[in-house]
C-alpha positions, 0 to 999 in steps of 0.5 A: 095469932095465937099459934102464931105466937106460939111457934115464936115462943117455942122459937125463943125458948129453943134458941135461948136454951141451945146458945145457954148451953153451948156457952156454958159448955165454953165456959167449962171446956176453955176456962174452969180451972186454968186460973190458977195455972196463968197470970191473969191481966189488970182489974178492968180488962175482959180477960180478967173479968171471963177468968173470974166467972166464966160459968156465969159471964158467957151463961148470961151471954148464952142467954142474951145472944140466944134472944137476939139470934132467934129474932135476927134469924127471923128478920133475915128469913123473911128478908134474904132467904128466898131473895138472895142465893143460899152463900149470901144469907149464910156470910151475911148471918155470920156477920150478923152474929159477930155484930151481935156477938161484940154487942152483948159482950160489950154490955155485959162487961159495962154492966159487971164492971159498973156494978162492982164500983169500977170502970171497963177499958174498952177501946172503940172496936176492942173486939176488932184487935181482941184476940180471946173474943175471936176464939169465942166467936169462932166457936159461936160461929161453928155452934151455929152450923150446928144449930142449924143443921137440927133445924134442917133435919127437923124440917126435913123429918119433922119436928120430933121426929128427927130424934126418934129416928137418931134412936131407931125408933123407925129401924122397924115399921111402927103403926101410927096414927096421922092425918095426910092432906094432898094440896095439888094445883088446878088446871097445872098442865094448862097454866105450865103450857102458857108459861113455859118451863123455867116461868112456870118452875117459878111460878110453882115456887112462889105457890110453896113459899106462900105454904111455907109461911103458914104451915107452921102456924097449923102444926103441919109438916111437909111429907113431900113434893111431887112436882106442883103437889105437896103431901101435908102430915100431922099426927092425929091428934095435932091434926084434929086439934083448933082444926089444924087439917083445915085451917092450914087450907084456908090460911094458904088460901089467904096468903096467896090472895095477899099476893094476888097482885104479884101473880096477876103482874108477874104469871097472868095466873092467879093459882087455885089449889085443890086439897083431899084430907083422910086420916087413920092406922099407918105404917111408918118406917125409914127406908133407903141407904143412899138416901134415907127417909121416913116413909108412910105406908098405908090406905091413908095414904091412898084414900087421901090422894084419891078423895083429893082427886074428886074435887074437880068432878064435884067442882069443889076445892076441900074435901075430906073423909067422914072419919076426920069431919067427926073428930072437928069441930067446924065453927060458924065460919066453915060449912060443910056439904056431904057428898054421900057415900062414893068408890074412890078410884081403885078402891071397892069400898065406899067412902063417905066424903064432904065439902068444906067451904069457908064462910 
């Protein structure tokens, strides 16, 4: 709950500064200045009212419409976005934001006016017919394809990484030190042998929906999807930290349990997963042209995904290295199982693992 809580915060803050800013950028390029170069209409219209104090009505606004934003974002991701196609959310977020948009704008006037002794004359749906608001809400309207493209560039690189790599810091390999987890699905071949391809291309979706609600909870970020397997990332220290590299594992397991009775009704399979965690010195860099990314070069990457591939010989579903188990602090609701020293598959160093079940 508590990180939970977390990532809304940052949510908010993030929203609210990028909408503050974008308005305060409105107010100067549209407004500051040109008072004295028109005849400005009446006491009590809206135009009046912007041209008086631009910088301070649309900063407010900003700050209001980037509160609302964020929560209405939330409200229609966990609504629409993986029941509707992508062209529905989008039309139906723009009309959201318009809404919204009239919304504070009407409120801010009310409150203005009403603190200077006077009263608004706003018309029922004045925003419908008013031409200055249209002009502002075609930019809000274009700021929010901007906004969202940093968020999918975060998601896709992760969260600040993206700015790293708008500077080059991955023009040249750079060393880091990061925690890898391989999430694979058990018995795949089987349980896609039964239900078909489409049914089970389906099926492997409902599976990373159910991660994508949690990972974020656990700081984790998606390196890669490779057919019914995800390869998670964390830099090492947010890995090891309130035990984020394990309790991600746990927290997916939970969710999907959640849903059980979807699976059961919808595929007859309720899916298992198996995971392999390590950590350590890598390499990262971006690599291609056509299609750039970040890519990981290292043993970690290696060891990570042969330990995972130990869990069915050993009939277990977490396993990780000694090297991250000594940098946790597992709690009563965790136990832990060596399973000694073993030689992965291609490598000719032991390599100490454990099980983790959870309590």
């Amino acid at each position: 709950m508590r990180i939970a809580l977390s990532s809304l915060s940052k949510r908010l803050l993030s929203s609210i500064a990028y909408w503050t800013f974008v308005m305060f950028l409105y107010a100067i390029f549209r407004f500051y200045g040109t008072k004295s170069f028109f005849k400005i209409p009446e006491s009590g219209s809206i135009v009046e009212l912007i041209y008086s104090s631009p910088v301070v009505f649309l900063s407010t606004m900003g700050i209001l419409l980037g509160f609302l934003f964020a929560l209405m974002d939330l409200l229609l991701e966990r609504i629409l976005l993986k029941r509707t196609v992508l062209g529905i959310y989008i039309i139906t977020r723009a009309a959201s934001y318009i809404l919204t948009t009239a919304l504070v704008a009407s409120i801010i006037i009310y409150l203005a006016f009403g603190s200077a002794g006077e009263s608004a004359s706003l018309p029922p749906f004045w925003w419908l017919r008013d031409k200055l608001f249209w002009s502002i809400q075609i930019y809000i309207i274009v700021a929010s394809f901007g906004l969202s493209f940093l968020n999918l560039a975060s998601e896709r690189f992760g969260k600040g990484v993206f700015l790293k790599i708008l500077v080059g810091a991955y023009s040249n390999p750079k060393e880091e030190e990061r925690i890898f987890m391989f999430l694979d699905l058990k018995n795949s071949t089987a349980i896609a042998e039964r239900l078909g391809h489409f049914k089970y291309s389906k099926f492997i979706q409902d599976c990373f929906y159910d991660l994508n609600k949690v990972i974020t909870k656990y700081a984790a970020e998606i390196y890669q999807y490779v057919g019914d397997e995800a390869v998670l990332s964390w830099p090492y220290d947010k890995g090891v930290s309130h035990n984020n590299c394990i309790g991600v594992f746990f927290a997916f397991e939970d969710q999907r349990k959640s849903r059980e009775d979807y699976y059961i009704t919808n595929y007859g399979v309720f899916p298992e997963f198996k995971a392999g965690i390590h950590g350590g010195s890598l390499m990262a860099a971006e690599v291609g042209f056509v299609k750039k990314e970040l890519a990981y070069h290292g043993d970690v990457i290696n060891t990570s995904a042969r330990i995972q591939a130990e869990c069915n010989k050993h009939n277990v579903t977490l396993l990780l290295s000694e090297k991250v188990l000594k940098e946790l602090k597992i709690n009563l609701l965790a136990e832990t199982k060596s399973l000694g020293n073993i030689v992965l598959k291609g490598k000719q160093k032991e390599v100490q693992i454990h099980s983790i079940f959870k309590l």
